[in-house]
C-alpha positions as CSV (number, residue, x, y, z in Angstrom):
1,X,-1.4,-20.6,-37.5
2,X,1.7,-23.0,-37.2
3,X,4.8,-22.3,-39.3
4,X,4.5,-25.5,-41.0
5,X,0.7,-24.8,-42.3
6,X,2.1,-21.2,-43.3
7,X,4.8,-22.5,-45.1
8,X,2.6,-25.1,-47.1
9,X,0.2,-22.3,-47.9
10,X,2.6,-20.1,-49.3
11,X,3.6,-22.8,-51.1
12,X,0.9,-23.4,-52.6
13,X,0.0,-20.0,-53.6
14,X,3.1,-19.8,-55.1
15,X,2.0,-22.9,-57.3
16,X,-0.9,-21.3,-57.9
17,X,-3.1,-24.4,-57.1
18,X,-6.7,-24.1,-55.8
19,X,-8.6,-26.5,-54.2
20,X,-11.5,-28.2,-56.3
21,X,-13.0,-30.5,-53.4
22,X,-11.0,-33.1,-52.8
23,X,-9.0,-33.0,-56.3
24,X,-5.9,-30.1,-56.0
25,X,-5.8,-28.7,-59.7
26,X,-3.8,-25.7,-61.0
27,X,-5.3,-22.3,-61.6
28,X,-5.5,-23.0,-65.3
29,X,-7.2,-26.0,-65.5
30,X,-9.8,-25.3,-62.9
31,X,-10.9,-22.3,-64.9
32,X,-10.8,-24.2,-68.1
33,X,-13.1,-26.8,-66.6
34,X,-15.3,-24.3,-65.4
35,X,-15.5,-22.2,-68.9
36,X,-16.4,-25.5,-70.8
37,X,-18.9,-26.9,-68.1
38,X,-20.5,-23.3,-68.5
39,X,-20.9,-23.0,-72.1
40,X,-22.1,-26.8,-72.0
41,X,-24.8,-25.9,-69.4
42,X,-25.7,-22.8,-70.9
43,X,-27.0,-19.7,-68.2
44,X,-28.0,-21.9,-65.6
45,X,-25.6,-22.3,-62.9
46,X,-24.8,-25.8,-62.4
47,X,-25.7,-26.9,-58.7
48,X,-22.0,-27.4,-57.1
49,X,-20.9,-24.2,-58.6
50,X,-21.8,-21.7,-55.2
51,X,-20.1,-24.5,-52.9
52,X,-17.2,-25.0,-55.0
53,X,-16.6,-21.0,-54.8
54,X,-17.2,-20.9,-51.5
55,X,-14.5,-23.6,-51.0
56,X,-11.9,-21.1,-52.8
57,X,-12.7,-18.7,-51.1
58,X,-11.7,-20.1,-48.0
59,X,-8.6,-21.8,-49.0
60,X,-7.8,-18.0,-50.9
61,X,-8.6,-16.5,-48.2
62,X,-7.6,-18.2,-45.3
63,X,-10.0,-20.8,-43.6
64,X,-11.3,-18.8,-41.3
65,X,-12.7,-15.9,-43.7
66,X,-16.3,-17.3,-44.0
C-alpha cells in the first residue's frame, strides 16, 4: 500500500467515517440511519443491508480482507 493511501486511511479512521456506497457519512449517522430504517421495516432485513456491510467491512478492514 502507498504512503499516501495509508495516510488517508488513517485519516479517516481517525474521523471515524465509514463508507455508505458512494455517500461518506460519520459513524453516528450511519448507525442512526440504520436503527430507524430497521424499526421502520420491522424483522425483515432490507435488501441492501448484507452488501452495505460487506462494503464496511472492506473499507474497516482493509480492501483486501474479503
Amino acid at each position: 500500500m502507498h504512503a499516501r493511501a495509508r495516510e488517508r486511511r488513517r485519516r479517516r479512521a481517525e474521523l471515524g467515517v465509514f463508507f455508505d456506497r458512494k455517500k461518506a457519512m460519520p459513524r453516528t449517522e450511519f448507525t442512526e440511519s440504520l436503527g430507524g430504517h430497521m424499526a421502520a421495516e420491522g424483522t425483515d432485513d432490507p435488501p441492501w443491508l448484507i452488501s452495505d456491510f460487506l462494503t464496511i467491512y472492506k473499507y474497516h478492514n482493509g480492501a483486501n480482507a474479503i
